[in-house]
C-alpha positions in Angstrom: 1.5 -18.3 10.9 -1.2 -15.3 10.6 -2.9 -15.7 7.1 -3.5 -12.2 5.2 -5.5 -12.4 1.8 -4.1 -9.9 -0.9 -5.5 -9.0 -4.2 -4.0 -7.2 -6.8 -3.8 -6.4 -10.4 -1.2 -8.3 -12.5 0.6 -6.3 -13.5 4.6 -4.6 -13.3 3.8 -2.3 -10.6 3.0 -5.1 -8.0 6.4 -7.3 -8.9 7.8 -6.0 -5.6 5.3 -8.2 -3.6 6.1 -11.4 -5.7 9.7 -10.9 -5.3 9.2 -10.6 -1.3 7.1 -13.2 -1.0 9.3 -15.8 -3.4 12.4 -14.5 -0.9 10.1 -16.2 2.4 10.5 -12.7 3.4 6.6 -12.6 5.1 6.8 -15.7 6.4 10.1 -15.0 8.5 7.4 -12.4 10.2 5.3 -15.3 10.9 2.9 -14.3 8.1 1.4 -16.5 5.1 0.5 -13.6 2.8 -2.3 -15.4 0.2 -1.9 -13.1 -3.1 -4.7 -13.6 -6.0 -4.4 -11.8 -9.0 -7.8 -10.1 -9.9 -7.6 -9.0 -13.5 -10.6 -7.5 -14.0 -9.2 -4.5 -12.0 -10.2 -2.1 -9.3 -13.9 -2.3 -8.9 -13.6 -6.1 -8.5 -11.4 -5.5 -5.8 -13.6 -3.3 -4.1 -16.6 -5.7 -3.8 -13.9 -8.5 -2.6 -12.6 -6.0 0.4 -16.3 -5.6 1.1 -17.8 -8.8 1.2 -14.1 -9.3 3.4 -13.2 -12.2 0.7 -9.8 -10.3 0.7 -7.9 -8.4 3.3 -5.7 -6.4 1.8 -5.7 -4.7 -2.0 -3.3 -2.9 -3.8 -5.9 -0.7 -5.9 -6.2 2.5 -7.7 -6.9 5.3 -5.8 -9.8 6.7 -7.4 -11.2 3.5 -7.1 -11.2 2.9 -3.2 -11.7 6.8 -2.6 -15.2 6.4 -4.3 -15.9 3.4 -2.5 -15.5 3.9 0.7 -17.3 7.4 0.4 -19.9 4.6 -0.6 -19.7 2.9 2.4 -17.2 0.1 1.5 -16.0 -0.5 5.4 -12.1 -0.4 4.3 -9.1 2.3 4.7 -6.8 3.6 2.8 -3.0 2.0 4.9 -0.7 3.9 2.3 0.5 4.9 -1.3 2.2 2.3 -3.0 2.6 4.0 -6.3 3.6 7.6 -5.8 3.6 8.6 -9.5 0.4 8.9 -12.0 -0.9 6.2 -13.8 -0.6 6.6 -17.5 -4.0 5.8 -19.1 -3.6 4.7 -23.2 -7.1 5.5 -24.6 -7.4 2.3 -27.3 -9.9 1.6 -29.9 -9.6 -1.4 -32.5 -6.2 -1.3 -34.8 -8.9 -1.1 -37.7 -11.1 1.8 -36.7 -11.1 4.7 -39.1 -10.6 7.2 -36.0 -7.7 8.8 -35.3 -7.9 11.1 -32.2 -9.4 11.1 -28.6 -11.6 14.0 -30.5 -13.0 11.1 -32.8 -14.1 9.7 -29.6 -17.0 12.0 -27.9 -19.8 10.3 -28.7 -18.8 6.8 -28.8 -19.6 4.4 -25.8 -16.4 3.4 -23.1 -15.7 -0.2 -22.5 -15.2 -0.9 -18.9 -14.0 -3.3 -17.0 -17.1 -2.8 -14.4 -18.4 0.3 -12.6 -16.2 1.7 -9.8 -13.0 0.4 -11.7 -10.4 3.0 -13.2 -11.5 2.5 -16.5 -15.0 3.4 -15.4 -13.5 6.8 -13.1 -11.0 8.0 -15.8 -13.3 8.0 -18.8 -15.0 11.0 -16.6 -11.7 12.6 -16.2 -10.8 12.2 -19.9 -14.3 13.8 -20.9 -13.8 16.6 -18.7 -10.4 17.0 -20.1 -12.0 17.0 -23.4 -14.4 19.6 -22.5 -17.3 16.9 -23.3 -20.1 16.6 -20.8 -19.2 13.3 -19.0 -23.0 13.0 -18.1 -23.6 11.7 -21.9 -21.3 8.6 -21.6 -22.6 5.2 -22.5 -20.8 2.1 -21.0 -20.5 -1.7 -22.1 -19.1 -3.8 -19.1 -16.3 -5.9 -20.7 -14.8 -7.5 -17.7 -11.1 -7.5 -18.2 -8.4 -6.9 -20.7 -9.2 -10.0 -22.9 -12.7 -8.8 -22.9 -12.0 -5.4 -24.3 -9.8 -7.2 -27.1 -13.0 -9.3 -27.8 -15.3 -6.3 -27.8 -13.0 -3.4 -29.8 -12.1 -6.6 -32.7 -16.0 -7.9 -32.9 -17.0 -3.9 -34.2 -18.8 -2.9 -30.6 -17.1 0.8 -31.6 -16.4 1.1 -28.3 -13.3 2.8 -27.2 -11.3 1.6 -24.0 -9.1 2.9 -21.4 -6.0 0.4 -19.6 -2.3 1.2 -18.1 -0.4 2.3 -21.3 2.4 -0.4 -20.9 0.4 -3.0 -20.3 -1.9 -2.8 -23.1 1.4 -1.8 -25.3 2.1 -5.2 -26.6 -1.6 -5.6 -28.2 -0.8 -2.0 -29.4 2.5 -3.5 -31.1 0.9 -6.8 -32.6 -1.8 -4.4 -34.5 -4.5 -5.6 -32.1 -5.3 -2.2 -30.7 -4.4 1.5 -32.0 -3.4 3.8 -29.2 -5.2 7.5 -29.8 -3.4 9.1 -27.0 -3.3 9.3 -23.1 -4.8 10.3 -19.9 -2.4 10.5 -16.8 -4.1 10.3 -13.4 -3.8 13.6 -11.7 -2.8 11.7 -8.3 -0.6 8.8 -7.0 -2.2 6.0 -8.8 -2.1 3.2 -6.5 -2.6 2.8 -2.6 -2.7 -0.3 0.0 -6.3 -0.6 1.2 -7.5 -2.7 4.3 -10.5 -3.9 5.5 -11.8 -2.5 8.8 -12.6 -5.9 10.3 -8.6 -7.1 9.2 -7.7 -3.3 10.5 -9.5 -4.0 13.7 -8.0 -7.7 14.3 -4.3 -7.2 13.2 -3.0 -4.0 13.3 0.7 -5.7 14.4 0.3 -8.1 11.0 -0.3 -5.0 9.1 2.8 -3.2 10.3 4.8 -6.5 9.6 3.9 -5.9 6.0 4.2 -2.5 5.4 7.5 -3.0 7.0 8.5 -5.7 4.9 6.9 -4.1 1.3 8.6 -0.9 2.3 11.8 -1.9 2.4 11.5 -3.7 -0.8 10.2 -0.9 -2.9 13.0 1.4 -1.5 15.5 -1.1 -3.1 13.4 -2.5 -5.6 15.2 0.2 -9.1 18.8 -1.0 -7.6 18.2 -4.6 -8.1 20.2 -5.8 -10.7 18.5 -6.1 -13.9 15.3 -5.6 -12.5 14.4 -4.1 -15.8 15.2 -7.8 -17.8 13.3 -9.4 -15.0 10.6 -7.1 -15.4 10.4 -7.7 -19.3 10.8 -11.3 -19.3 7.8 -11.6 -16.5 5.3 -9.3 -18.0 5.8 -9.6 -21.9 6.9 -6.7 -22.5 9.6 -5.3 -24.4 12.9 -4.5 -22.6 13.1 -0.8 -24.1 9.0 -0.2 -22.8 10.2 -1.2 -19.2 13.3 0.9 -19.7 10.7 3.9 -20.5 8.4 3.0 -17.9 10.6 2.1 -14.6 11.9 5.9 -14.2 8.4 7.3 -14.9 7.2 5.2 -11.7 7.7 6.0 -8.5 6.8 3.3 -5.4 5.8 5.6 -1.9 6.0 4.2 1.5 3.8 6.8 3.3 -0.1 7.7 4.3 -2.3 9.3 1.3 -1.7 13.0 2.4 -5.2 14.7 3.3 -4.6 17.1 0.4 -4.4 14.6 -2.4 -7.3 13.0 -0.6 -9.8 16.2 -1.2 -8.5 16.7 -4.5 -9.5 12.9 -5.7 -13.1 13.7 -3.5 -13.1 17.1 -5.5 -13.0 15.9 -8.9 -15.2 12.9 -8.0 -17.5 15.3 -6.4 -17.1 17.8 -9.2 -17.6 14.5 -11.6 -21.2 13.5 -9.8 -19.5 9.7 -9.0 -19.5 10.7 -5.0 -22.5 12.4 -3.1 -20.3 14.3 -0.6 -17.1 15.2 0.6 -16.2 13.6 3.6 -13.3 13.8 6.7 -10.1 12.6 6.1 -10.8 10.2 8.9 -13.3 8.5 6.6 -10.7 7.2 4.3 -7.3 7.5 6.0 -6.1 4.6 8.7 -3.9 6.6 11.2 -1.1 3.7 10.6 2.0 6.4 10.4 
């Protein structure tokens, strides 16, 4: 048995994985795949895959793009989630503001710096026609942590996946001002180059194996209950959701690639834009 180290965000889109690895279906490969859940999000999971405490992440693109222009020694394997990301811009149910206009000169919680929530409140601000070189941060950690921050009066506002943060929406804990939908595929497979470099067979096994699952994964039956009952959320959310996503079993093409660089580039979060090569494992 080869033993692979996988982080991820937990969350709906990464249910395929669990499902695969409940049915035994890596370890008839001969592989023990070690998942941890890393709530605090994307740039967490970029420092694991570089001090190589994890081998493989399933992270936001944005994310990994800026860090491995960085340096982070890692690769982009594939997409995993083909479709944008839908980011609900929150701020405590009892704040007097009522539009992402309320919000230009207020500070962004983040989960850390490098994570999504971190990236997309540039992409917001530029959306806004704000000058994203005037935001102010407060590190918050996680999801629980922003709930902590927004409720104790920071004034902060805070950007997280629109379904996942709709049940605090729905118990009054947070009020939803609107949303920002990544202009990208939202989510990729990342690998570090050492595991790259040691296991290339392993990582086909995978691929192979999460591939097959994600192709099938909308026709199981009642995937939508199970995806409910597993997540918290409410069966008519997942209902809305589930069409809206779409899981991809191919490379990062090299034009979605320069347009993430561009608007990180264009965003003053990368120094340079680099080769294809930099980012893109030649797996396909």
């Amino acid at each position: 048995m080869k033993t692979v180290r996988i982080i991820g965000v937990p969350e709906h889109f990464n249910l395929p994985w669990h499902l695969a690895m409940e049915d035994g279906a890596f370890e008839d490969r001969g592989i023990n795949l070690e998942w941890t859940d890393v709530p605090e999000g994307t740039g967490k999971m970029c420092q694991l895959l570089e001090d190589t405490e994890a081998d493989l992440a399933i992270i936001l693109t944005e994310g990994i793009i800026k860090s491995i222009s960085q340096g982070n020694p890692s690769k982009i394997v594939q997409e995993f989630i083909s479709s944008p990301l839908l980011w609900g811009i929150h701020v405590a149910a009892e704040s007097s503001r009522n539009s992402i206009q309320d919000l230009q000169d207020d500070k962004v919680a983040i989960s850390r710096f490098g994570s999504g929530s971190h990236l997309m409140a540039y992409v917001n601000a530029q959306n806004q026609g704000w000058n994203p070189e005037k935001l102010q941060f407060e590190i918050i950690n996680n999801l629980e942590g922003a709930v902590k921050s927004l409720n104790e009066g920071s004034g902060a506002y805070f950007m997280w996946e629109h379904f996942t943060t709709k049940p605090l929406v729905d118990k009054g804990i947070f009020k939803r001002l609107g949303d920002c939908p990544t202009p990208w595929p939202c989510f990729v497979i990342a690998a570090t180059d050492s595991f790259l470099g040691s296991q290339p067979g392993v990582l086909k096994h995978i691929l192979e194996v999460i591939n097959t699952y994600t192709k099938e994964f909308k026709q199981i039956p009642s995937i939508d209950r199970t995806l409910a009952n597993r997540y918290g959320q409410k069966l008519d959310d997942i209902q809305k959701w589930l069409p809206k996503t779409i899981w991809g079993q191919h490379q990062l093409s090299e034009e979605t690639l320069l347009n993430v660089q561009e608007k990180l580039f264009s965003l003053n979060l990368i120094e340079e834009i680099k080769q294809p090569n930099t980012f893109l494992h030649p797996n396909h």
